[in-house]
N, C-alpha and C positions, 0 to 999 in steps of 0.2 A: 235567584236561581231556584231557589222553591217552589215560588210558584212554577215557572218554566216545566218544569218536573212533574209536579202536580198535577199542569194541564195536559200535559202529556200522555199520562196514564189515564185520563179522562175524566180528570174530576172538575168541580167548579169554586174558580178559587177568586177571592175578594183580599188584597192589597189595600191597608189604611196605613197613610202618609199622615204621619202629623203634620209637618210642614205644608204649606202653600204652593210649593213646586218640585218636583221628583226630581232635580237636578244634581249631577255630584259634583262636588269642588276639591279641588288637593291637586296630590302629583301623580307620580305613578306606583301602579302596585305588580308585585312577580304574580305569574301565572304557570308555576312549575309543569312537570309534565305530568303531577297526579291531578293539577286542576286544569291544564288546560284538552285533557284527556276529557272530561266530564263535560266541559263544554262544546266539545268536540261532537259526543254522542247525541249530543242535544241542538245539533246543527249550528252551534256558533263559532263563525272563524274567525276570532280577531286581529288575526294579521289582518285581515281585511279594511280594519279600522285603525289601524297604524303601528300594531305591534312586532316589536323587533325580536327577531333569538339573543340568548346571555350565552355567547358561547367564547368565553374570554372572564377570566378570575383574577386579578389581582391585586396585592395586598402590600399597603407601605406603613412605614414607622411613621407617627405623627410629628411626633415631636422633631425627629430630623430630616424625613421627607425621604430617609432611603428606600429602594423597592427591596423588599424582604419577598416577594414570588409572584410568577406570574402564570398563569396553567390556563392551554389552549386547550378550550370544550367539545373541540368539534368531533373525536373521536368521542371522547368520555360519554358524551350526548347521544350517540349513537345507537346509547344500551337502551334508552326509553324511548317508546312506541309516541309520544306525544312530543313535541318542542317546549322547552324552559324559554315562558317568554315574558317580557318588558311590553307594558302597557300601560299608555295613561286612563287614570281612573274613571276618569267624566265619560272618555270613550267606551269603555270597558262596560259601565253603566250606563250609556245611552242602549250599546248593543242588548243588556241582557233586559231592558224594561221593552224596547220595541218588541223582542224576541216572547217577553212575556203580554205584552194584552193589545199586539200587532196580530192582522189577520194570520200573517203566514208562520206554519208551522202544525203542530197536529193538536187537537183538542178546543176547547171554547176556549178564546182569549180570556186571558182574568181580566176581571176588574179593578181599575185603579183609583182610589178613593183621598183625594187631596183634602187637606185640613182638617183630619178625623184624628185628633190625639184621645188617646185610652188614658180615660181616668180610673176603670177598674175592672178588670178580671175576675170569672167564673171560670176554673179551669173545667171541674168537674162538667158543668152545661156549654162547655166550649165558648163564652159567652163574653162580650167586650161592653163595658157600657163609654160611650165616651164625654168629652166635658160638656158637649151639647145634650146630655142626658140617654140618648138615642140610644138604641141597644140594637148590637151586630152578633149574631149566631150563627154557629155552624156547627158538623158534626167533630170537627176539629180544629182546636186553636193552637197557632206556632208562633212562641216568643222569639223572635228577631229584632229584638228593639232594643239590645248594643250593651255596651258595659253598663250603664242604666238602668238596666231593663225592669222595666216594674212587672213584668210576668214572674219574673226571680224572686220577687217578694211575697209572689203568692204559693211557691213550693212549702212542702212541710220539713221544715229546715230548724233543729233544734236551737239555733242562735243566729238569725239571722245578720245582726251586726258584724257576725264571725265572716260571712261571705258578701261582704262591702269591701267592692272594687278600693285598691289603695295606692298611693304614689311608692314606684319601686325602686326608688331613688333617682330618678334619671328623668330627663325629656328630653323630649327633639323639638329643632327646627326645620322646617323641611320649605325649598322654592323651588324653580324652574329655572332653569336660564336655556336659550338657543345657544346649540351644541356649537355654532359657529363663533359666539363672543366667545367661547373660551379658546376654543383654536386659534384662534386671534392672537392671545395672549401667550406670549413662550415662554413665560414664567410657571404657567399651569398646565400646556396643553397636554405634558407628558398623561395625566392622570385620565385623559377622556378622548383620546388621540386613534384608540383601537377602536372600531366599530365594534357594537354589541360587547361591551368588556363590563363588568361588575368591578367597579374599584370600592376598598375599603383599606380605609386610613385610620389605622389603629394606634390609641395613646392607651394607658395605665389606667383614666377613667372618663375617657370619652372620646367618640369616634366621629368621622365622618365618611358616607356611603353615598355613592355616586354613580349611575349608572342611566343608560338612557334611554326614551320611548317614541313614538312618533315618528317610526323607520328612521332613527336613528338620527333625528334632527332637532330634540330637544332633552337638554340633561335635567334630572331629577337627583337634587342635595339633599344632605338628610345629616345633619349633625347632634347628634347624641351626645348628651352631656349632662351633669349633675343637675335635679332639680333645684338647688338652691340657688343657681345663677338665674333664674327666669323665672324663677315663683311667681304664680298670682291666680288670684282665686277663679276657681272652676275653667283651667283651663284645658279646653275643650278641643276637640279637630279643629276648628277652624277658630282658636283663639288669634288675635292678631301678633304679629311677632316683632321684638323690637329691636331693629336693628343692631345699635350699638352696644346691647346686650350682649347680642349672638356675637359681636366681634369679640368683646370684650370674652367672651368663653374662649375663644380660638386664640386668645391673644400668646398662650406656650404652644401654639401650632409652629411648625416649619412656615417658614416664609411664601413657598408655593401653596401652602394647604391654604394660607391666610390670602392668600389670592384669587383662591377660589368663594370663599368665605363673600371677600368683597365682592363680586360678582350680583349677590342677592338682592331683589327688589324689594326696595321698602315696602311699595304698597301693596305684594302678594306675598310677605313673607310670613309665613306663621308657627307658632309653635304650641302641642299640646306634653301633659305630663303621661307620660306611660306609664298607666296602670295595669297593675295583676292583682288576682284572687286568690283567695284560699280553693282548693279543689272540689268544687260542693259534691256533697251524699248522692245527689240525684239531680236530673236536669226533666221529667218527668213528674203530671199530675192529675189523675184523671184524665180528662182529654185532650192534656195541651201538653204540650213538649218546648222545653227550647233547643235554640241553635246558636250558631254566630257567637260573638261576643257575648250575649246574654249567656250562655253558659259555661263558657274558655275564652274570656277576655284573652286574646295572645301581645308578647311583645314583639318588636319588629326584627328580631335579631337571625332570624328565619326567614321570613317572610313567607310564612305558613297561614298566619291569619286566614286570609281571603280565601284561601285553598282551604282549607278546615270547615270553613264556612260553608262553602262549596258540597263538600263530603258530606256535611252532615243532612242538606236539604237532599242530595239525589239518595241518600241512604231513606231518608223519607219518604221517596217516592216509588223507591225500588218496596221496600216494606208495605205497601199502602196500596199497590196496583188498584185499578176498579173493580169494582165488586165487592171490594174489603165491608165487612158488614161492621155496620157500626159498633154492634155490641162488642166486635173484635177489636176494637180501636187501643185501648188501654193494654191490652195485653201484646198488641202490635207495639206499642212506643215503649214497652220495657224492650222486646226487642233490638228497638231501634236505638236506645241507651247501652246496650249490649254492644251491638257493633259500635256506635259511634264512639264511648267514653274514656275506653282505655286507650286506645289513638290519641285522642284529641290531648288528654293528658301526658302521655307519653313524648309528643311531641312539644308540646309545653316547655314539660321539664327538660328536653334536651337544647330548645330555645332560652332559657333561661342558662344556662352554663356557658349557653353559646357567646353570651353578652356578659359574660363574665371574665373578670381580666386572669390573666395567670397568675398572678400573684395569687389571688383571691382562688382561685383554683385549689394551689398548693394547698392554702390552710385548708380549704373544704375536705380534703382529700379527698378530689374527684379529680376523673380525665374527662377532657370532650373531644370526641373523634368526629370530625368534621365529614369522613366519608362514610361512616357506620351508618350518621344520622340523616344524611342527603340518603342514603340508598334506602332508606325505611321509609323515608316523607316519599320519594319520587316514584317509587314502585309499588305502588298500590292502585287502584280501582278500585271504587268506593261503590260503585254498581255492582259489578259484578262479586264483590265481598257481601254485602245487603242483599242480593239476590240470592244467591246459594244459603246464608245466614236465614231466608226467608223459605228456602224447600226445604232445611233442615227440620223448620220449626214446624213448616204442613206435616211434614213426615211426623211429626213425632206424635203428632195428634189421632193416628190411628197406628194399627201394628202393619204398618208396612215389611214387608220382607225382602233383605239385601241378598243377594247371590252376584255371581262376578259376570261383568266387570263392575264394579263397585262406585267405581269413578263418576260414573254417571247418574248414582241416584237409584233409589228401587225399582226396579226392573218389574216390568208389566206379567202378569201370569194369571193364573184360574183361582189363586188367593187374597188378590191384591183390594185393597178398598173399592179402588177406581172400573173395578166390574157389576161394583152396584148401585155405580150412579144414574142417577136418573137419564142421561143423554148420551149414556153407553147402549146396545143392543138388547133389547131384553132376556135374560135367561129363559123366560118362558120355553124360548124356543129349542135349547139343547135336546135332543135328543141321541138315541145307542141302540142300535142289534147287538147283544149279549148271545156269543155262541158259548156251549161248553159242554166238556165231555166228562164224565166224572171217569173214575177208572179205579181199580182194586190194582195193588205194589205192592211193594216189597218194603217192610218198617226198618229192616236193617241195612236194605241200599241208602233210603232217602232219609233216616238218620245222618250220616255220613255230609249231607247239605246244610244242616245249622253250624254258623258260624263260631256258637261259643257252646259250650257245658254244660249253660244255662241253660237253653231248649231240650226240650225231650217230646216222645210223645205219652200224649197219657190215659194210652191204654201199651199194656205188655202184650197184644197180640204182634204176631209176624207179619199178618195182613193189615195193611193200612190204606188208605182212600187218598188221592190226588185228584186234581181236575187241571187240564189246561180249556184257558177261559179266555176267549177271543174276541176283542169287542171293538166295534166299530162306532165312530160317536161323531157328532154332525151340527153343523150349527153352532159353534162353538162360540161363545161372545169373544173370551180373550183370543181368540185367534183371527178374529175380525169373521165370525159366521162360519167359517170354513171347519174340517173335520181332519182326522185322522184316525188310528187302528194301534191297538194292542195286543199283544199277545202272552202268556203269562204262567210258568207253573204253579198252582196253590195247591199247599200241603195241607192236610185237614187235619184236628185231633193235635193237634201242638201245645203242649204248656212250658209257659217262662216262671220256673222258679228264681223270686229277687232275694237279695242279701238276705232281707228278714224275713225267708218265707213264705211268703206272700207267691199263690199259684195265680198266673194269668193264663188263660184259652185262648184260644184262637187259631187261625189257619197264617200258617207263613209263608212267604211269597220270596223264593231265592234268584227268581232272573223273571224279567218283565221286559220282552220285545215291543218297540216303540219303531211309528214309520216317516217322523216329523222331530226335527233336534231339538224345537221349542220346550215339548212337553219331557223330551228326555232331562234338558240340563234341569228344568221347574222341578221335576219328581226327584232327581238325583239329590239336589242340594235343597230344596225344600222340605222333604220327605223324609229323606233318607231310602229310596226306591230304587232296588239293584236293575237299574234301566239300561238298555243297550240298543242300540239302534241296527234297522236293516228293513229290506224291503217285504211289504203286507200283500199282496195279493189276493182279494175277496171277491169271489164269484158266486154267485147262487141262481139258481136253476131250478123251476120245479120245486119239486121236493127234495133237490138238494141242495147240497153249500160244498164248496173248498174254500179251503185258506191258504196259502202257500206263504212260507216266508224263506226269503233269499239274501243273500249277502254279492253284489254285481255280478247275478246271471248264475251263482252256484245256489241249486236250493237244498237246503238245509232242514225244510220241516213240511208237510204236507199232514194237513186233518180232513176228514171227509167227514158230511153228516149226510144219509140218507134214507130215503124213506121217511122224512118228517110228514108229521102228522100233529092235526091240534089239540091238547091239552090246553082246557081252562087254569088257569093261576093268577094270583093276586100278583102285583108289582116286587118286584126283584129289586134286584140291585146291582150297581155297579162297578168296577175295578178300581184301578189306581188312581184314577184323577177322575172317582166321583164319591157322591153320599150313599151312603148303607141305607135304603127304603124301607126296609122289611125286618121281621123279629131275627135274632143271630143268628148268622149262618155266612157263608163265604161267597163272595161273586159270585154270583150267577148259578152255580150246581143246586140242588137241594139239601136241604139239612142233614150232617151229617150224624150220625148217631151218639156223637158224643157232643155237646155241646160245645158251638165256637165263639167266641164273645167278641170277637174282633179279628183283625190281621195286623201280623207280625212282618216287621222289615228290621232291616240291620244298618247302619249306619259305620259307614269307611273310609276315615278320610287319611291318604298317607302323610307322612310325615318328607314334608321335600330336604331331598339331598343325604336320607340316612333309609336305605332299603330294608323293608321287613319292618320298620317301625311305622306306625301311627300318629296322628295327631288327636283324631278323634276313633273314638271305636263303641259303640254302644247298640244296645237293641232301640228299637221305636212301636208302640203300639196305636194301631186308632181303632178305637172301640165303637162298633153297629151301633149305629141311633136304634135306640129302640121306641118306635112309632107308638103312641097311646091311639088304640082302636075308636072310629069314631063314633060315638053314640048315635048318629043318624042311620050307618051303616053303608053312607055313601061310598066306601074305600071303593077304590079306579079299579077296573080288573083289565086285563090286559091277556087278549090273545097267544099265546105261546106254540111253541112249536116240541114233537119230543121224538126222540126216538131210543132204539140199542144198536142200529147199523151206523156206530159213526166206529173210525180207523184213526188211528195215529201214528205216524214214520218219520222219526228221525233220519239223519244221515251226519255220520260224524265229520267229513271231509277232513283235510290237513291244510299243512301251513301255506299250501300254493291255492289252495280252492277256497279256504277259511282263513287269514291269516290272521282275524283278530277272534273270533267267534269257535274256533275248531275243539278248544278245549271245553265250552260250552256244550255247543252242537254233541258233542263225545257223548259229555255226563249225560243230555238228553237222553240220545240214544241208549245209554244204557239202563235209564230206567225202567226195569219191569212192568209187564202190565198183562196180570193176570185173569182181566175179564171186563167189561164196559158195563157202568154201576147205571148210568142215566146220559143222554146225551141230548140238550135243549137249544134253539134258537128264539129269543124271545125281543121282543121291539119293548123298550124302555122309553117311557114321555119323558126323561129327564136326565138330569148330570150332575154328578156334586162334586166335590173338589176336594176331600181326604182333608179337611183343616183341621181335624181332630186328629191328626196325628201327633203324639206327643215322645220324647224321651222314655223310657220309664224309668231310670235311676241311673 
């Protein structure tokens, strides 16, 4: 399946079989619905190859052969997007090797490498030597090579002894028979009589499991029993199994069980000893990872194995997409031990209890809840867990910024990483007409606009300086080249005294009209920028300009600049969603006579469901770059426009003309304005993004 996965996402991948032919042998294996879901995505249908649904459960006493319950699946099954299915093994592994280095399907077939057993491991150089000497590299090696696994011996594992696979007290036998000799027989047929039914015949300490594959035309036995009745050394999958053995286990079975028993073919019967491990530290080393058994030998009491196995190669490939740079490789497979480890384990131990008798329950003082631990195995996707586990882990490698809806990951804006990547639009291109008016007010109205205490202005005269500052901006990368318009009151001469003291300058900014929702929510919740949306209308003519902003057909603000004329000036700067170019001083106006160091916004977040309270409530400052002059003397100068014939008209409307804006528009209008300081239209080469806005305490 790894491979499969691998080639998928477009890598090139090389398969070493120790053995002389890639064939599988046994019986059959489950294909629950969180594995047959994965193969699913990866184009393989094995009902196609003969697999049946288990939609049928039932369970008898061994020793007397009573039915203790029987539970139809077919609702129950319902709830998972994928089919719980019965499949012989050989087929199962025919399908997934053609799938992997068969032409059809997406990526370069892998390579499949008969007779190549590894005699040794370089995790760190990804590196195999095998017993013909030969050395096999890549940027990535992955231990799949079973409870065995000699990759396991190359981890940095404080006792390796400690994580040697061990007999867990138990083995199976496991054979085949044609579902039809047992129908035959009416002694047994009760047990295998239901299409698609999972029978389990449960004793004190040993069972037998019976269920079936090949649409439903050949049974797969599986009798579970002490290993001391079948001892013998290194017995493996495909140890040979001894008949009168296996009877002799069964021989305190009920009469029907023991019928089924006899059914067994000698010459295909076989039995290996089920082994478990200690939980190892890590399954991760350098450049190699395991999977499969090599790292969670499972027992079969679940039938989770093959499904675990399953999770943990697409988890690989989900993590490892193309492109992944090598040098990223090891810090991808902690990842990848991340998602996989605690699952893999967790389902373990819940298979482990599962094959445990009640007796033995009791003393443990443990419960096992048979539908807690089906609804954790079945409901999961191992892609899509691995996938999202894998944008977390991109995100975290830059300061991505979240704002709602959240659900989907950081949301694209004019701060995000992904604006200065190479194969985004170049910023070069942003450019801004910066209108603005500067104006002479009133210091005891426009006091009355700071949100807390904290602000003041700092000087005690009664005459104070505002500018509303209109700017037009174009080209915009994150908006895919496209522009929009702001419009904005700035208050000039502002100081934030904090807890300790500490006097901050600057000009603050209590409502900022915006004509595009994108850059409203970005400023809102990035910023903390009292942003509000409505319509911009920007005409210029001649030597003049209007602005007009409206809310559906009621307008609410008209500015005029007339009679522009050119003034030479060095590069300015921008509002809300740009960079400060120039020594301090406020968007767009000239320097006001008191120095401003930056601009002031307020930050309001209520509190839901409790009015008048907050959640968040604080000031936010971003402080003017200040540009070091260049010793060539090259600085840009830029054309500007100026005059003193520009006008500004509010209009307060109400609740039928304004219904969200009226209490705005109001305060606008009534701000004082006792004489026009400077009024400029100037072309700006550029655009910055306010990232220096921070908290202040």
């Amino acid at each position: 399946m790894a491979a499969i996965a691998l080639r998928e996402q477009g890598h090139d991948v090389t398969l070493l079989e120790s053995s002389r032919f890639s064939n599988e042998t046994g019986a059959a294996i489950h294909m629950a619905p969180n594995a047959n879901g994965l193969l699913k995505r990866f184009g393989i249908d094995i009902e196609k190859v003969g697999a049946n649904e288990c939609n049928r459960i039932a369970q008898y006493h061994a020793e007397s052969g009573k039915a203790l319950f029987q539970v139809d699946l077919t609702m129950p099954n319902k709830q998972w997007q994928h089919k719980w299915l019965l499949v012989h093994r050989a087929h199962l592994h025919t399908a997934l090797r053609e799938r992997a280095i068969g032409q059809e399907g997406k990526g370069k077939p892998a390579t499949l490498r008969l007779a190549s057993k590894v005699a040794s491991v370089n995790p760190e150089k990804a590196e195999v030597t095998l017993e013909s000497g030969e050395k096999v590299s890549g940027d990535l090696l992955l231990g799949a090579d079973g409870v065995h696994s000699l990759c396991r011996k190359a981890l940095d594992l404080d006792d390796a002894k400690k994580y040697a696979p061990f007999d867990c007290g138990h083995s199976a036998y496991r054979f085949l028979v044609p579902k039809e000799e047992v129908m035959a027989d009416p002694v047994c047929r009760e047990f295998i009589e239901q299409e698609g039914m999972l029978c389990m015949i449960v004793g004190e300490d040993r069972r037998v499991v019976v269920y079936p594959c090949v649409d439903n035309k050949l049974m797969n036995f599986l009798l579970i029993h002490p290993s001391s009745e079948s001892r013998s050394e290194d017995a493996g999958w495909n140890q040979q199994g001894d008949k009168k053995r296996m009877l002799a286990s069964g021989a305190s079975l009920a009469p029907q069980v023991r019928a089924l028993l006899e059914k067994a073919p000698e010459d295909s019967l076989k039995v290996w000893t089920l082994l478990d491990m200690q939980v190892l530290p890590t399954w991760i080393k350098g450049n190699m990872a395991l999977l499969g058994d090599a790292a969670h030998p499972f027992l079969p009491h679940q039938a989770q194995g093959g499904g675990q196995a399953m999770e943990d190669a697409v988890s690989l490939a989900a993590i490892l997409p193309y492109g992944t740079a090598k040098e990223d490789i090891p810090e991808r497979l902690k990842l990848y031990e991340q998602c996989r480890r605690d699952r893999a384990n967790k389902i373990q131990d819940g298979t482990r209890l599962s094959g445990t008798s009640q007796k033995d329950l009791v003393k443990m003082g443990k419960k096992y809840d048979a539908f807690a631990f089906t609804n954790y195995n079945f409901g999961h996707d191992e892609w899509d867990f691995s996938k999202n586990a894998l944008n977390k882990h991109l995100w975290s490698k830059q300061p991505h910024r979240f704002r709602q809806p959240v659900s989907f990951g950081p949301s694209p804006g004019p701060r995000q990483p992904l604006n200065a990547q190479l194969d985004v639009h170049s910023v070069a291109k942003q450019n801004q007409t910066i209108a603005s008016i500067r104006f002479k007010t009133s210091r005891t109205y426009l006091q009355n606009l700071f949100p807390s205490s904290s602000f003041s202005f700092t000087s005690p005269a009664t005459v104070a300086e505002a500018s509303i500052v209109c700017c037009s901006l174009r080209n915009m990368t994150w908006l895919g080249n496209t522009g929009y318009d702001h419009c904005g009151l700035y208050i000039h001469g502002v100081k934030y005294t904090k807890k300790d003291g500490e006097i901050l300058q600057g000009t603050f900014l209590p409502i900022l009209f915006e004509n595009l929702t994108d850059p409203i929510i970005t400023g809102r919740e990035e910023l903390a920028a009292p942003k509000l949306g409505c319509d911009i209308n920007v005409s210029a003519s001649g030597d003049s300009r209007i602005v007009r902003m409206s809310w559906r057909g009621t307008t609410f603000a008209e500015l005029e600049w007339n009679d522009l004329h050119a003034k030479p000036q060095t590069n300015g700067v921008n509002g809300v969603n740009g960079t400060h170019s120039k020594p301090p001083g406020p968007p767009g106006p000239p320097m006001p006579k008191i120095e401003d160091n930056g601009l002031f916004m307020y930050r309001y977040v209520p509190a839901v469901g409790e009015p008048g309270k907050a959640d968040a409530e604080y000031a936010v400052f971003d402080e003017y770059e200040k540009k070091i002059p260049s010793s060539s003397g090259a600085q840009q100068e830029v054309q500007d426009q100026t005059t003193k014939a520009a006008t500004i008209k509010f209009s307060a409307g109400d609740w039928d003309s304004l219904p969200t804006l009226h209490h705005i528009a109001q305060g606008l209008a009534d701000v004082p304005i006792y004489g026009i300081v400077e009024a400029t239209v100037k072309e700006v080469p550029s655009v910055g993004d306010v990232r220096g806005a921070r908290r202040i305490e």
